[in-house]
N, C-alpha and C positions, 0 to 999 in steps of 0.2 A: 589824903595827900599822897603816900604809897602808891594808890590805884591809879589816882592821875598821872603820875607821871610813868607807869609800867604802862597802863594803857596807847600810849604813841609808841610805845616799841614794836607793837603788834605781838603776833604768835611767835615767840621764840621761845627756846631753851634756857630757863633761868640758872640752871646748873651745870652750865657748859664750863668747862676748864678756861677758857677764852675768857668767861664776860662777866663779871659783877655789877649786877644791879643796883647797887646802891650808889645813890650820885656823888658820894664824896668817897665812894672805893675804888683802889687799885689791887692790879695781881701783879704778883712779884714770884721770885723762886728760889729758893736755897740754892747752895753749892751742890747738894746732891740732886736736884729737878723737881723738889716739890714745889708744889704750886702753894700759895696760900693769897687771901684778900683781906686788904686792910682796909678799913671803912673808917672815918671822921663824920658827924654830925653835930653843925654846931648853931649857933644862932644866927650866924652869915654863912649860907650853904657854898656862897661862890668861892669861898676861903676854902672850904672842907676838903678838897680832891689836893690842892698844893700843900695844906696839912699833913694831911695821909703821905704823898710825895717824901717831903720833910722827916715823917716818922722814916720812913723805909730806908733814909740815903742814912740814918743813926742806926740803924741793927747791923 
């Protein structure tokens, strides 16, 4: 499941500061510019990225 869907992204940088791979994560960043990614995976993947969203706008 993983490979299939990294597969259409083609050759990139999975550990670019920019991009998180996982389809239900986003990057966000402290007050000081850390970068971090928060991922959701859940039984409805189309939920999981407005979840993660949800978590971030609570920290």
């Amino acid at each position: 499941m993983i490979y299939q869907s990294l597969i259409t992204i083609g050759q990139q940088n999975l550990l670019c500061e920019e991009y998180c791979f996982l389809a239900g994560g986003v990057i966000s960043q402290n007050t000081s510019g850390e970068r971090y990614c928060v991922g959701v995976s859940t039984n409805n993947p189309h939920l999981d990225k407005a979840i993660a969203l949800n978590i971030l706008s609570q920290l």
